[in-house]
C-alpha positions as CSV (number, residue, x, y, z in Angstrom):
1,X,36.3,1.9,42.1
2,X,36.7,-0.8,40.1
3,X,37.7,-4.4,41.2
4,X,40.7,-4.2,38.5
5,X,42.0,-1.8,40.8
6,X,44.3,-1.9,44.2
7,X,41.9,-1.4,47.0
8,X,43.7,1.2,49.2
9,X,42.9,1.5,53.0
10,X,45.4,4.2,55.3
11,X,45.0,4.5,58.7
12,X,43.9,7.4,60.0
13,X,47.1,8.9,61.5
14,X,48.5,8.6,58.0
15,X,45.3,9.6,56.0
16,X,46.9,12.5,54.4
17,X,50.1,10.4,53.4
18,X,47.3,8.2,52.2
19,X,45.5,10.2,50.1
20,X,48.7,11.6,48.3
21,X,49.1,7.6,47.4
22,X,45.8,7.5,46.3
23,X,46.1,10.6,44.4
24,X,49.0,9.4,42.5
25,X,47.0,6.3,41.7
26,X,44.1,8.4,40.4
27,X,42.1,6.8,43.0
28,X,40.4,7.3,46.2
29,X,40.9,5.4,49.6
30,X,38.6,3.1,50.6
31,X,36.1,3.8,53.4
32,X,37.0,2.2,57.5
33,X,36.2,3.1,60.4
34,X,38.4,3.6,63.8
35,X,36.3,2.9,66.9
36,X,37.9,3.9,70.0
37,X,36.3,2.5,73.6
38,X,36.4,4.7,76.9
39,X,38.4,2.0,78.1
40,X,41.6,2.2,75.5
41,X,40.6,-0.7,73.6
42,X,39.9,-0.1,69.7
43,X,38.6,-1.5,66.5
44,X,38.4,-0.7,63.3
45,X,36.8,-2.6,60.2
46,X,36.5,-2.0,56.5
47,X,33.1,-0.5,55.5
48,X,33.0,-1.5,51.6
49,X,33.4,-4.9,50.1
50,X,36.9,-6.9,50.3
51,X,36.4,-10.4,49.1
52,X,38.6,-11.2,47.3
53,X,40.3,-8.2,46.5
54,X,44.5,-7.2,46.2
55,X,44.4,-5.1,49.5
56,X,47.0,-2.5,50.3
57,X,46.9,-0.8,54.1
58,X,49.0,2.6,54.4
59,X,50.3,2.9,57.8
60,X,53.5,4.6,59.0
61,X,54.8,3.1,62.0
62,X,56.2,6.0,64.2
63,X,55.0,7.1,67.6
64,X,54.0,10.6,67.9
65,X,51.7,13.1,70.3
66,X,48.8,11.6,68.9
67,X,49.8,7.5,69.1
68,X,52.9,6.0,70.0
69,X,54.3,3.1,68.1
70,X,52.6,0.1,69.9
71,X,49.0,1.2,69.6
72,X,49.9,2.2,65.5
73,X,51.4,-1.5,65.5
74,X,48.5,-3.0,67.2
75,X,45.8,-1.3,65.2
76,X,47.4,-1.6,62.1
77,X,47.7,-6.1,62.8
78,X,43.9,-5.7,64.3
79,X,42.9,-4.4,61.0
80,X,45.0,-6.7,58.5
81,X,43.4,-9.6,60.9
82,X,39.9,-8.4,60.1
83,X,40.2,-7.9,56.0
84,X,41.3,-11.4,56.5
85,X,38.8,-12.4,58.3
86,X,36.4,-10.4,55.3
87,X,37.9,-12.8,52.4
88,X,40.1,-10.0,51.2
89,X,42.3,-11.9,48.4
90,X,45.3,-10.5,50.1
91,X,47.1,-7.6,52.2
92,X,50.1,-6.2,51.9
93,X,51.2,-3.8,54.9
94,X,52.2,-0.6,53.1
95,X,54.6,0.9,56.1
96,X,57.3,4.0,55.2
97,X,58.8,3.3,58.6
98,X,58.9,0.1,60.2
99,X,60.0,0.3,63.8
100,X,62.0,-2.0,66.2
101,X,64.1,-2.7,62.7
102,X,67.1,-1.7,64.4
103,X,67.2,-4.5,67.1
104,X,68.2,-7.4,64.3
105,X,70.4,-9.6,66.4
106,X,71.7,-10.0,70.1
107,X,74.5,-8.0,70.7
108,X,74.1,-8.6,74.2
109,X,73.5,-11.9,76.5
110,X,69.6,-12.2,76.4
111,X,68.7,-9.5,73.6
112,X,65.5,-9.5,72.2
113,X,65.5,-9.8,68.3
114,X,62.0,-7.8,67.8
115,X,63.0,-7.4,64.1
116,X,61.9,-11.5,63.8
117,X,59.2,-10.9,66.5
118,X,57.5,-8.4,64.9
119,X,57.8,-10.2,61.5
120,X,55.9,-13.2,63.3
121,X,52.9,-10.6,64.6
122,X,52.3,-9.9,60.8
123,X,52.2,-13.3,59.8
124,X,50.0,-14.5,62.4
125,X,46.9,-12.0,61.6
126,X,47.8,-13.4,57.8
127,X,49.8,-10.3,56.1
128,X,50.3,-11.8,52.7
129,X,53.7,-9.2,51.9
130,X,55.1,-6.2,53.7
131,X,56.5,-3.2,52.5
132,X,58.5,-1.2,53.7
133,X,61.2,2.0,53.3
134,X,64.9,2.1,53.6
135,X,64.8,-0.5,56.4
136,X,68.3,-0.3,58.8
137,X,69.4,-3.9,57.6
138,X,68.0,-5.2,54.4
139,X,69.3,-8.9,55.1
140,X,67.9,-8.9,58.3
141,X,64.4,-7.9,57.8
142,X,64.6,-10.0,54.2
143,X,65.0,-12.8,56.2
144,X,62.9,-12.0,59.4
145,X,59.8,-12.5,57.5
146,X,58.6,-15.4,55.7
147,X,55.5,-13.6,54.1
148,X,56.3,-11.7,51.0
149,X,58.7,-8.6,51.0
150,X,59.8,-5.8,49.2
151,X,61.6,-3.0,49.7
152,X,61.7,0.4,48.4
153,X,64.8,3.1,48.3
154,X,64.9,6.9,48.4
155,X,68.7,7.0,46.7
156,X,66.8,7.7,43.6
157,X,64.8,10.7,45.2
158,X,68.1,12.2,46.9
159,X,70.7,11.7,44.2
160,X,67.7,13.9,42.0
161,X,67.5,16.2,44.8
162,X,71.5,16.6,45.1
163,X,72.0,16.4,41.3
164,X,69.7,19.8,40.9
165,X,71.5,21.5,44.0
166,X,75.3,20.8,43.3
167,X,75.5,22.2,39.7
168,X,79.5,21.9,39.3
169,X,81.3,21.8,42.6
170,X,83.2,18.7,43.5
171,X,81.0,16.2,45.6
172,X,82.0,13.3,47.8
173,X,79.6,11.0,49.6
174,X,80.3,10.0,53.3
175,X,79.5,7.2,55.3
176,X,78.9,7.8,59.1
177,X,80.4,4.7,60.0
178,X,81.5,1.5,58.1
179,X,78.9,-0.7,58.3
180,X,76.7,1.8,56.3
181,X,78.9,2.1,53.3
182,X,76.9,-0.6,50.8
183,X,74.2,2.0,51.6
184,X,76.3,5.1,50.6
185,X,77.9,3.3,47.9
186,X,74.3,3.1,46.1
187,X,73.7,6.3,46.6
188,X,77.2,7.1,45.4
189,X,76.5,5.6,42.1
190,X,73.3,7.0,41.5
191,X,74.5,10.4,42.4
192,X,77.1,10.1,39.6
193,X,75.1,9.1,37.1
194,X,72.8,11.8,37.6
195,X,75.1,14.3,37.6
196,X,77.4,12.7,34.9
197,X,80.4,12.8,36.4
198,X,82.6,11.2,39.0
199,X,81.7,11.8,43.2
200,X,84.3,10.8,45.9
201,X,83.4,8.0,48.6
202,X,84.5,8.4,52.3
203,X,83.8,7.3,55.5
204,X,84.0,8.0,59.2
205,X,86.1,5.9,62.0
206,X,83.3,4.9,64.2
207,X,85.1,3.0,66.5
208,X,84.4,3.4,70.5
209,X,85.6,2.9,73.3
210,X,84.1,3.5,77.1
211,X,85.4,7.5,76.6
212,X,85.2,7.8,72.8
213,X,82.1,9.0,70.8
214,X,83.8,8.2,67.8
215,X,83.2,9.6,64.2
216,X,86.2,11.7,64.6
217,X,87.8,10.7,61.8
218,X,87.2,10.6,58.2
219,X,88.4,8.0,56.3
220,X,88.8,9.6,52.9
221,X,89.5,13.0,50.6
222,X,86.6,15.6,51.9
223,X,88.7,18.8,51.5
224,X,87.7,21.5,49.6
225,X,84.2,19.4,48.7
226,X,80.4,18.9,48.9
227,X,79.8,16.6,51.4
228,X,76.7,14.6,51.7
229,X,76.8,12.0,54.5
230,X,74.2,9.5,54.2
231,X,72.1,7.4,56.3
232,X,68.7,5.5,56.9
233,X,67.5,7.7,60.2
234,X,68.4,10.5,62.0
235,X,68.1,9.8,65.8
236,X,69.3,11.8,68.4
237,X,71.5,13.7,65.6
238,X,74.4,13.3,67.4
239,X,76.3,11.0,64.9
240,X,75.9,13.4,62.2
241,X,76.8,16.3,64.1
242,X,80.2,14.3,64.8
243,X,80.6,13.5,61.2
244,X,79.8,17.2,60.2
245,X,82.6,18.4,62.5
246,X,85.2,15.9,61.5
247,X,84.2,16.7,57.8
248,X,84.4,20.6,58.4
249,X,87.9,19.4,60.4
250,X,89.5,17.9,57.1
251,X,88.4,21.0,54.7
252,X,85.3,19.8,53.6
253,X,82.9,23.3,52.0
254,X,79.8,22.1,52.9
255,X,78.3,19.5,54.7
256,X,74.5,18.5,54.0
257,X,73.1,15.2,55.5
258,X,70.7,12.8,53.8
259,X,68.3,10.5,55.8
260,X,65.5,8.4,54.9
261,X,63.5,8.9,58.6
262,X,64.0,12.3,60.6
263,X,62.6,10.9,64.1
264,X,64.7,14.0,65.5
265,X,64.3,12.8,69.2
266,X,66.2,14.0,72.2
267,X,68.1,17.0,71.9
268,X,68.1,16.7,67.4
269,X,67.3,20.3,67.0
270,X,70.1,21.5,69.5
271,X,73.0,19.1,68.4
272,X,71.9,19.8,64.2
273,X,71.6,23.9,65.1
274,X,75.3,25.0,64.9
275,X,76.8,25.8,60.9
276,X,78.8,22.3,60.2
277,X,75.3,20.8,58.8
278,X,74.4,23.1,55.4
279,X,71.2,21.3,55.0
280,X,69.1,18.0,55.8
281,X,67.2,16.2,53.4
282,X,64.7,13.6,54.7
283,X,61.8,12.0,53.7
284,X,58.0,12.5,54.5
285,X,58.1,8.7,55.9
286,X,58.0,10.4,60.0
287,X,57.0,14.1,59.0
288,X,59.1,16.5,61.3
289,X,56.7,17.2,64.1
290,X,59.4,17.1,66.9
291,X,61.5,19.8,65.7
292,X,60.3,23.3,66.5
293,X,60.8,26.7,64.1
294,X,64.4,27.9,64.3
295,X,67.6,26.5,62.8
296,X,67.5,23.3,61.6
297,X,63.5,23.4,60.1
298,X,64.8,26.6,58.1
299,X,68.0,24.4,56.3
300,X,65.1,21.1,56.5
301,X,63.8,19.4,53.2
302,X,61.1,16.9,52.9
303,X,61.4,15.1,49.6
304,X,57.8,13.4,48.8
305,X,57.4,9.7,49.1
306,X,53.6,9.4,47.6
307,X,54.8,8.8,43.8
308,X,57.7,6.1,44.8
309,X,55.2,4.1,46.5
310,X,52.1,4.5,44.3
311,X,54.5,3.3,41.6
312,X,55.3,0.3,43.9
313,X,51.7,-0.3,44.6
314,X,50.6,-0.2,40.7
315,X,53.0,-2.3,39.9
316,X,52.6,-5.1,43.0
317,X,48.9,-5.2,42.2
318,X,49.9,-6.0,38.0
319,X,52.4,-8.4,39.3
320,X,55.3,-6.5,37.6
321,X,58.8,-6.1,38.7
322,X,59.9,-3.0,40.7
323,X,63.5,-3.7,39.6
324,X,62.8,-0.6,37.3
325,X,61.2,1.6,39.5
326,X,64.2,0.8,42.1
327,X,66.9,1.8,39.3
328,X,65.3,4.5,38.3
């Protein structure tokens, strides 16, 4: 590998993303090793050369069977602490999905803010730059870090996706609630322009009370249209299983959902089962592992995410823009 090259490190719970990155790079990860003790404590440490190289580590922060999202955080700063400590030049932390992004203020009397306390766990092993996917609130983790960041969107990859899958029928993107329509809007845009013509906005009335779930209402023309209701995760499923129904209430032809990160937890693959959801689109940023075969896996895409951020890589390590690659 030469030295004019990114020197690519992934973690082994996301070697295979990894190597796809790599791939697209037309390169090869670099060689680590992951010790683990009988005692639960770990290391792991580069085994080839990083002075002063332009580092990039590929981890994707989700807990699954394997890890949960604590020990991927900790070995993934433990590592970053020790190319460091090796002179690399500097480290960007390559994460599709960055967790506790969703706790970015105090919304009640004594809340935690762990999107600024992780942001200060990267700094202090010496991330130079983080990068991340679709993160819930763009301001927040902007402004969380002071270490470099960037951030990458899949509005591109969906509005492609949806463009090839529509052909003529009458579209109209939906918001779950109202606080995610900048989101949808973006995605609204590049939807149109991909398919050349105009597509509907809408949104639903999330607005709770103690017996409310909310999303009952949609805010909007749906009737008679393609629905696709966007949003950064899909949880529990359970607020877009409410949109689905209220879209399906109002007229709407199909319904099909479009999220960056399927986590899928609780009861996902039961609330996501019934015919108001047409299909689901997600990314391979948390691959699927929590739902089982049957309903919603057989109307389940994963779009790809290696290209976008091999792209994003090639260009970090030139020191060109990614304005391009994002409005592309």
């Amino acid at each position: 590998m030469s030295h004019d090259a990114p020197c690519l490190f992934a973690m082994q719970a996301s070697r295979a993303w990894g190597e796809a990155v790599a791939a697209q790079l037309g390169t090869q990860l670099s060689p680590h090793e992951e010790r683990a003790f009988e005692d639960g404590e770990h290391k792991t440490r580069p085994l080839a050369s990083v002075r002063g190289r332009d580092v990039f580590v590929l981890q994707s922060l989700h807990g699954d069977s394997a890890q949960g999202v604590n020990d991927k955080l900790c070995r993934l700063l433990f590592f970053i602490g020790a190319l460091k400590d090796a002179s690399a030049g500097s480290v960007t932390a390559v994460m599709p999905y960055l967790p506790y992004a969703r706790k970015d203020r105090k919304t009640k009397v004594r809340d935690p803010v762990t999107t600024r306390y992780v942001a200060t766990l990267f700094e202090a092993v010496g991330t130079d730059r983080v990068v991340t996917l679709d993160v819930h609130n763009l301001a927040a983790y902007q402004n969380a870090f002071r270490c470099r960041t960037e951030h990458l969107e899949a509005a591109g990859m969906f509005a492609r996706h949806f463009a090839t899958h529509l052909g003529h029928r009458p579209a109209v993107v939906v918001a779950p609630g109202a606080a995610d329509m900048k989101r949808t809007e973006q995605f609204r845009r590049r939807l149109a322009s991909a398919l050349r013509r105009p597509v509907g906005a809408a949104f639903a009335d999330e607005a709770r009370g103690e017996m409310e779930t909310g999303g009952d209402l949609i805010i909007g023309d749906v009737a008679d249209r393609c629905v696709i209701v966007v949003d950064d995760r899909i949880g529990t499923g359970a607020t877009l299983a409410r949109t689905a129904r209220a879209c399906r209430a109002q007229g709407a032809a199909e319904v099909h959902a479009a999220a960056t990160h399927g986590l899928f937890v609780g009861s996902a693959s039961d609330l996501l089962a019934d015919d108001a959801v047409d299909s689901i689109v997600i990314t391979d940023s948390v691959p699927p592992f929590r739902l089982p075969a049957g309903p919603v896996r057989d109307k389940l895409r994963v779009l790809p995410t290696a290209a976008l951020f091999a792209a994003a890589i090639s260009r970090m390590h030139t020191d060109a823009s990614l304005t391009e690659l994002l409005e592309g």
